[in-house]
N, CA and C atoms as a LAMMPS dump frame, in Angstrom:
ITEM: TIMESTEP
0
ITEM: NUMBER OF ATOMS
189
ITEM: BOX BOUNDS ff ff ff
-5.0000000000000000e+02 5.0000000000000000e+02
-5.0000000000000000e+02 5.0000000000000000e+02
-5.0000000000000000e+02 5.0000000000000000e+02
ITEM: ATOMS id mol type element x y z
1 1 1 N 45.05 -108.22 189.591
2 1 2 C 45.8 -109.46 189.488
3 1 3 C 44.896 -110.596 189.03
4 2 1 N 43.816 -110.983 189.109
5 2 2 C 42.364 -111.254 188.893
6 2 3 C 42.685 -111.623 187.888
7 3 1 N 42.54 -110.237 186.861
8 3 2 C 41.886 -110.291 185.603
9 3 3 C 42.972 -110.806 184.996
10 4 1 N 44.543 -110.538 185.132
11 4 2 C 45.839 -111.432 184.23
12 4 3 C 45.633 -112.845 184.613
13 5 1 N 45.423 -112.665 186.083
14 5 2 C 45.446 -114.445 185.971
15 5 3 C 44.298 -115.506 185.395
16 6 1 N 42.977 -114.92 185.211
17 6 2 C 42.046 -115.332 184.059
18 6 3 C 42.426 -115.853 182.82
19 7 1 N 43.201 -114.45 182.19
20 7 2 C 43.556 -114.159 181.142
21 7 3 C 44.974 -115.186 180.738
22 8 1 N 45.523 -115.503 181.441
23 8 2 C 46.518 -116.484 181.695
24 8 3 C 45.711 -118.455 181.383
25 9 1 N 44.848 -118.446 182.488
26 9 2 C 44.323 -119.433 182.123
27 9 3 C 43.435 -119.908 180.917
28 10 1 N 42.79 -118.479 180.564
29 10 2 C 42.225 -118.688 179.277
30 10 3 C 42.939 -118.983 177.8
31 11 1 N 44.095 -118.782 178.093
32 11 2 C 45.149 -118.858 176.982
33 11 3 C 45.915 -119.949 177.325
34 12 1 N 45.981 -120.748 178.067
35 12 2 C 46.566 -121.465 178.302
36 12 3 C 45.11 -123.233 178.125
37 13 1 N 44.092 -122.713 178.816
38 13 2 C 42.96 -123.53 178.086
39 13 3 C 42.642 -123.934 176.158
40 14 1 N 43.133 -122.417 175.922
41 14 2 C 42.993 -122.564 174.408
42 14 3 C 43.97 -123.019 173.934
43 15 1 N 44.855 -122.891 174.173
44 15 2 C 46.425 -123.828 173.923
45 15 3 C 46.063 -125.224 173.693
46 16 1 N 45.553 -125.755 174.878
47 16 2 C 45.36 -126.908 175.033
48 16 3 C 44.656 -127.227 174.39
49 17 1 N 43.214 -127.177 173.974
50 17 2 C 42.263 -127.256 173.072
51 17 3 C 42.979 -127.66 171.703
52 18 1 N 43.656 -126.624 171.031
53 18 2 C 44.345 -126.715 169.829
54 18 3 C 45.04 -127.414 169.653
55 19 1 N 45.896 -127.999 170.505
56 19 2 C 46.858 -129.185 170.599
57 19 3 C 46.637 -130.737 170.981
58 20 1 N 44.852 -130.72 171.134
59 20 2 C 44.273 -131.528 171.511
60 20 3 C 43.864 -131.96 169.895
61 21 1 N 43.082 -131.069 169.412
62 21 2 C 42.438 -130.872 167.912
63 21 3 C 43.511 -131.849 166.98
64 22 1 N 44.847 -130.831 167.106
65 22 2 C 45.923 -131.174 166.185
66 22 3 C 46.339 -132.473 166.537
67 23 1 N 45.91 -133.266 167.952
68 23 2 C 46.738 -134.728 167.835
69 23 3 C 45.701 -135.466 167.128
70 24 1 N 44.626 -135.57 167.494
71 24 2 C 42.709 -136.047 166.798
72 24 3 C 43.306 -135.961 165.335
73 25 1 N 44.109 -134.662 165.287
74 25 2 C 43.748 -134.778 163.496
75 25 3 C 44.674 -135.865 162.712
76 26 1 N 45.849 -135.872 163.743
77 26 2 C 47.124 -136.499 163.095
78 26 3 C 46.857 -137.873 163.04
79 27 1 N 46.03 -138.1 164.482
80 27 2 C 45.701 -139.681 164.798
81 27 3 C 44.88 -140.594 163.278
82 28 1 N 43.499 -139.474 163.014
83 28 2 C 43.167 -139.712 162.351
84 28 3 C 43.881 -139.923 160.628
85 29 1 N 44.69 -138.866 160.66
86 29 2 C 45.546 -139.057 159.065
87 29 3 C 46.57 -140.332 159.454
88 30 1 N 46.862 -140.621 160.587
89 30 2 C 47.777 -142.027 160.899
90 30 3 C 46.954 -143.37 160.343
91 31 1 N 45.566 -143.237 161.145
92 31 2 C 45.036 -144.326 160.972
93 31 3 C 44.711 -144.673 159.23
94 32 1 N 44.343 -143.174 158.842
95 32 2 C 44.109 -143.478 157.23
96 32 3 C 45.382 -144.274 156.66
97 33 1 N 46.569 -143.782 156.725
98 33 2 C 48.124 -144.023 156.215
99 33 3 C 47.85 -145.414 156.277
100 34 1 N 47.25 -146.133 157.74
101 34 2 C 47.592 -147.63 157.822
102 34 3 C 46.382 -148.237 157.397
103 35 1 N 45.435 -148.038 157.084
104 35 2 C 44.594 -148.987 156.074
105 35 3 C 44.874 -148.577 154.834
106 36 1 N 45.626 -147.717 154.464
107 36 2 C 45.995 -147.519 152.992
108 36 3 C 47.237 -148.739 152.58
109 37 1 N 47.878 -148.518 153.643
110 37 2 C 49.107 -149.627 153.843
111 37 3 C 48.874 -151.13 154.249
112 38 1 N 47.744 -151.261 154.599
113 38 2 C 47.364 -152.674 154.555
114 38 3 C 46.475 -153.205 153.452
115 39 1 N 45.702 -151.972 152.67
116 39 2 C 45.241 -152.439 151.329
117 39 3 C 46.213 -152.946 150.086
118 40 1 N 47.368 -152.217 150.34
119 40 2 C 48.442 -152.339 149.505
120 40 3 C 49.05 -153.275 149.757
121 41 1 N 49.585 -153.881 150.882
122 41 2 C 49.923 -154.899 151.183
123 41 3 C 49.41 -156.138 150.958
124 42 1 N 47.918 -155.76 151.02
125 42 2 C 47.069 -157.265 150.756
126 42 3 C 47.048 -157.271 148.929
127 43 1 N 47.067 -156.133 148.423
128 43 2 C 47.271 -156.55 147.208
129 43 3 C 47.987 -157.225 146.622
130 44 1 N 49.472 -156.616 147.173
131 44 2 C 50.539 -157.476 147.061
132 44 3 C 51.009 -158.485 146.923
133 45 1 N 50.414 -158.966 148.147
134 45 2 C 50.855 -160.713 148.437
135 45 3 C 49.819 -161.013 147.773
136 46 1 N 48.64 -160.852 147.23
137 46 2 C 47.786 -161.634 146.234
138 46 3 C 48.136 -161.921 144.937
139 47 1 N 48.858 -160.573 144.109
140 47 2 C 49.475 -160.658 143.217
141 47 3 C 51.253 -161.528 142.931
142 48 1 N 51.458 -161.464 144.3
143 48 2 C 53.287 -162.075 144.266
144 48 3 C 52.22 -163.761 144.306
145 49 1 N 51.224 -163.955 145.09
146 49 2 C 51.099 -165.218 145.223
147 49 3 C 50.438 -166.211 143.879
148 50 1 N 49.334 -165.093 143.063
149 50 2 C 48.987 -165.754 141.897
150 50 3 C 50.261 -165.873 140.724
151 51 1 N 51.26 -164.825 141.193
152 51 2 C 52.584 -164.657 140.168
153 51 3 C 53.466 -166.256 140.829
154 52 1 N 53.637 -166.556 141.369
155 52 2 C 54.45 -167.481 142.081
156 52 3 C 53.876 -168.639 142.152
157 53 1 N 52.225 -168.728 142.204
158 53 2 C 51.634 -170.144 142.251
159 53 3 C 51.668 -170.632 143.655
160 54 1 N 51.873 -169.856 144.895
161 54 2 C 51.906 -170.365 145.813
162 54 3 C 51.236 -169.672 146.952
163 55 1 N 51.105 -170.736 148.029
164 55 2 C 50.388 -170.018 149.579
165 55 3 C 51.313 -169.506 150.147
166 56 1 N 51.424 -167.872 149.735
167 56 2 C 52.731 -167.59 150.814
168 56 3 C 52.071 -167.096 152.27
169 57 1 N 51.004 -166.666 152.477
170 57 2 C 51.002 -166.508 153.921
171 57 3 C 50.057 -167.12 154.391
172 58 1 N 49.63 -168.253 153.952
173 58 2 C 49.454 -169.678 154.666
174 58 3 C 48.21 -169.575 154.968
175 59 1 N 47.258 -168.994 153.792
176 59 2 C 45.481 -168.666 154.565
177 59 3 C 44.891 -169.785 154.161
178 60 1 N 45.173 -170.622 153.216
179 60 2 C 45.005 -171.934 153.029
180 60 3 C 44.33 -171.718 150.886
181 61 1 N 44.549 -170.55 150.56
182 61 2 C 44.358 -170.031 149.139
183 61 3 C 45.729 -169.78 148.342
184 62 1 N 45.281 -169.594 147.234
185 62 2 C 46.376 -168.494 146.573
186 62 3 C 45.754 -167.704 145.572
187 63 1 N 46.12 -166.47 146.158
188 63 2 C 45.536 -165.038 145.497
189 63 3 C 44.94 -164.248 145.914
C-alpha cells in the first residue's frame, strides 16, 4: 500500500510542477502582450496628436 501511495503522490507532485511551469509561462507571454500593447498605444497617441496638433493626454507636449 506504501509503494501506490508514493506513487500517487509522485504524480500528483509532478502534476503540479507542470501546471506551475505552464502558468510562469502564460504569465510571462501576458506580460509580453502588454508592453507590446502599450508600445502601440504610445505610438498612437503620438501620431493622432502630431496629426491633430494637439495635447491629447495632457503631458504638457505634442507628439
Amino acid at each position: 500500500m506504501g509503494l501506490f501511495w508514493d506513487l500517487i503522490q509522485h504524480s500528483q507532485i509532478r502534476d503540479q510542477a507542470q501546471r506551475s511551469t505552464s502558468i510562469e509561462h502564460r504569465v510571462i507571454m501576458l506580460e509580453n502582450q502588454v508592453a507590446q500593447l502599450q508600445r502601440t498605444l504610445n505610438t498612437t497617441l503620438e501620431r493622432l496628436e502630431k496629426h491633430v496638433g494637439a495635447d491629447l493626454n495632457n503631458d504638457g507636449r505634442v507628439g
